[in-house]
C-alpha positions as CSV (number, residue, x, y, z in Angstrom):
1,X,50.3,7.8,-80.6
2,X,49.0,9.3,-83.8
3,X,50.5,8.0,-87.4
4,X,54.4,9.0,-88.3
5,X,56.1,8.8,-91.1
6,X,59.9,7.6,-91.2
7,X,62.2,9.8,-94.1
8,X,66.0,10.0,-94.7
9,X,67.5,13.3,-92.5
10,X,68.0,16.6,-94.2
11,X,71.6,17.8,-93.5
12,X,69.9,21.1,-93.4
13,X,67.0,20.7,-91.1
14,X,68.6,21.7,-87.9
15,X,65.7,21.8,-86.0
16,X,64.9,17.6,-86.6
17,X,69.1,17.1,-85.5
18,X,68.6,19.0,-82.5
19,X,65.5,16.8,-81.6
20,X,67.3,13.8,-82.4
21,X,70.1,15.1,-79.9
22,X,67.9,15.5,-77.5
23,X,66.1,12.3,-77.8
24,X,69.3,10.7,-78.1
25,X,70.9,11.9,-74.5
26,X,67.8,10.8,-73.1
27,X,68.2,7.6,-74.5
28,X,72.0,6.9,-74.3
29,X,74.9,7.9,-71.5
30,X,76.9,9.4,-74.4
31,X,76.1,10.6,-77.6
32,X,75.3,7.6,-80.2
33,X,75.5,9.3,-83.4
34,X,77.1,13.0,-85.2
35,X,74.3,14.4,-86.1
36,X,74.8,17.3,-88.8
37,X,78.2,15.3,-90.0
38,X,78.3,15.8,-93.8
39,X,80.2,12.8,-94.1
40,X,79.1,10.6,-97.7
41,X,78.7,7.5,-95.4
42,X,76.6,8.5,-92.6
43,X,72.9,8.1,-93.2
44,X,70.2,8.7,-91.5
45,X,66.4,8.0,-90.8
46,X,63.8,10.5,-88.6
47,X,60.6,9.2,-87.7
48,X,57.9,11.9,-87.1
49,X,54.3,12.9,-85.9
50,X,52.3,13.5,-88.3
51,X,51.6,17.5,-88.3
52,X,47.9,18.6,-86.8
53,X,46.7,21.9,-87.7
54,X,48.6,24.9,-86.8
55,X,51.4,22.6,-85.2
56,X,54.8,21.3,-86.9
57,X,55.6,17.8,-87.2
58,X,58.1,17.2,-84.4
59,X,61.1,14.1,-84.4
60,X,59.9,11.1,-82.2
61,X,62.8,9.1,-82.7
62,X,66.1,8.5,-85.4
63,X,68.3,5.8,-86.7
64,X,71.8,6.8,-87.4
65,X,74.1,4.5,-89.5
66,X,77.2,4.7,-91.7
67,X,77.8,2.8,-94.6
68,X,81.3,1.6,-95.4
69,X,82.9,-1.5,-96.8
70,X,79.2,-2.7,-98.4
71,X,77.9,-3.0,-95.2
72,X,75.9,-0.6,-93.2
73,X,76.5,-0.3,-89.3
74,X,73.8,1.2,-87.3
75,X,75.1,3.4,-84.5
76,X,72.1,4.4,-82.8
77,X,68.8,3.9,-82.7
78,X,66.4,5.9,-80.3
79,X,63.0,7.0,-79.8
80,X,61.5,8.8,-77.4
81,X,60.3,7.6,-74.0
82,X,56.7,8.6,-74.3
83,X,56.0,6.8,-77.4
84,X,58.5,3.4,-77.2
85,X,56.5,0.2,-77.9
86,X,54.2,2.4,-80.7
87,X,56.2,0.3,-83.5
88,X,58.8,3.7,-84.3
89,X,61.4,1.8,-83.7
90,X,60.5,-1.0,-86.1
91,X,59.3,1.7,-88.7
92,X,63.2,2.9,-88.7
93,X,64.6,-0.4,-88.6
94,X,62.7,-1.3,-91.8
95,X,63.5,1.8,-93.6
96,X,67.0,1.3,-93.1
97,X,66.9,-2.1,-94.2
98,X,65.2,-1.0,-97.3
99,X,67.6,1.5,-98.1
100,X,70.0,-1.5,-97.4
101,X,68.8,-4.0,-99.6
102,X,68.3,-1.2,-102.7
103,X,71.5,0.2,-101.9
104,X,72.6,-3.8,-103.0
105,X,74.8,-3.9,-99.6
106,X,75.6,-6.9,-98.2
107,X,74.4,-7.0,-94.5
108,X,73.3,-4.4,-91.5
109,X,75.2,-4.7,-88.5
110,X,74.7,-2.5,-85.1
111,X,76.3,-3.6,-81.3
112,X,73.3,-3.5,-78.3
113,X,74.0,-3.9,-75.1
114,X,73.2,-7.1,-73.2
115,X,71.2,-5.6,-70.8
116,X,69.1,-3.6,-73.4
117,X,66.3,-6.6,-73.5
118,X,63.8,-4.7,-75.7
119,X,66.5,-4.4,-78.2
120,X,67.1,-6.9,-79.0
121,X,64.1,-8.8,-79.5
122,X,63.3,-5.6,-81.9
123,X,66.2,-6.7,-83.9
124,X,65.9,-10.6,-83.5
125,X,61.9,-10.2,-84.9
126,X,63.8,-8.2,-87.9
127,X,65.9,-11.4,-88.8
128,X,69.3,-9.6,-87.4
129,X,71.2,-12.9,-86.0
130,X,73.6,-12.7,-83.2
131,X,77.4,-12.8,-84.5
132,X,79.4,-12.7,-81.0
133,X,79.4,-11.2,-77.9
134,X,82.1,-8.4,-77.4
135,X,83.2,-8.1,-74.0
136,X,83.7,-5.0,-72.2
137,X,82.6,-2.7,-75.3
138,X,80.8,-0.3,-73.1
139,X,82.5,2.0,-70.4
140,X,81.1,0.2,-67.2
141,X,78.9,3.3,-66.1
142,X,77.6,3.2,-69.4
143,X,74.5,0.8,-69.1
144,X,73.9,0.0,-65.1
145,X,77.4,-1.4,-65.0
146,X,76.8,-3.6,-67.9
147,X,79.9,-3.4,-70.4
148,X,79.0,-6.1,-72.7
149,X,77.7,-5.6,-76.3
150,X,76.4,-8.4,-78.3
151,X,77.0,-8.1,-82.3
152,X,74.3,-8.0,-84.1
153,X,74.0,-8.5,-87.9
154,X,71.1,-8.9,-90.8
155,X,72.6,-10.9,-93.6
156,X,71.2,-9.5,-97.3
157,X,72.7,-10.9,-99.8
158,X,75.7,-13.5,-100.4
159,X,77.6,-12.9,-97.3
């Protein structure tokens, strides 16, 4: 995996949404996030290659949230098969934190599914503590038959 770099989403760089699309109905049995929604609370994070010469930097993976009520909820994370486990995933989880805790919010809260192991240890060695299990949040075809969701949240300030 060569070096990325993680940066907040352009709502005019069409070309990074519709690689985020892509990686995220690989990663998900229906779509996580709306990308290109111009919404004020939707925010969110590309992580990308690093550009060789003659070649574009391309979109390896994306974190999609929406902040409301001084909270930020992250409704999808993804990255893409071939280059899992190379610490993108972390990379966005931190930069969304950051943006977070400058932002002054009070907590980050996402739902995973139970059966999504790798998950949530990401977001258990990132200090997100487990708030409740919700049963049958998921359609049952969604995750191998799995419907359960557990409720995630990072705690930032006061709350």
């Amino acid at each position: 995996m060569t070096t990325q770099t993680v940066e907040l989403l352009s709502p005019a760089d069409l070309v990074a949404m519709a690689q985020c699309m892509a990686i995220d109905a690989e990663a998900f049995p229906y779509p996580s996030a709306q990308f290109g929604l111009r919404a004020d609370s939707a925010r969110q994070w590309v992580a990308r290659e690093e550009a060789n010469e003659g070649r574009a930097s391309r979109v390896v993976g994306f974190l999609a949230g929406r902040v409301r009520r001084g909270a930020m909820h992250v409704e999808g994370l993804a990255v893409e098969t071939g280059v899992r486990r190379h610490g993108v995933g972390r990379a966005l989880v931190r930069a969304s934190v950051e943006y977070a805790r400058v932002a002054r919010l009070r907590a980050v809260g996402l739902h995973v599914s139970v059966a999504n192991r790798a998950a949530i240890a990401l977001y258990e060695a990132e200090g997100f503590d487990i708030a409740g299990t919700l049963r049958g949040f998921y359609p049952p075809a969604a995750f191998g038959g799995e419907a359960d969701a557990l409720e995630m949240r990072l705690r930032l300030r006061g709350t």
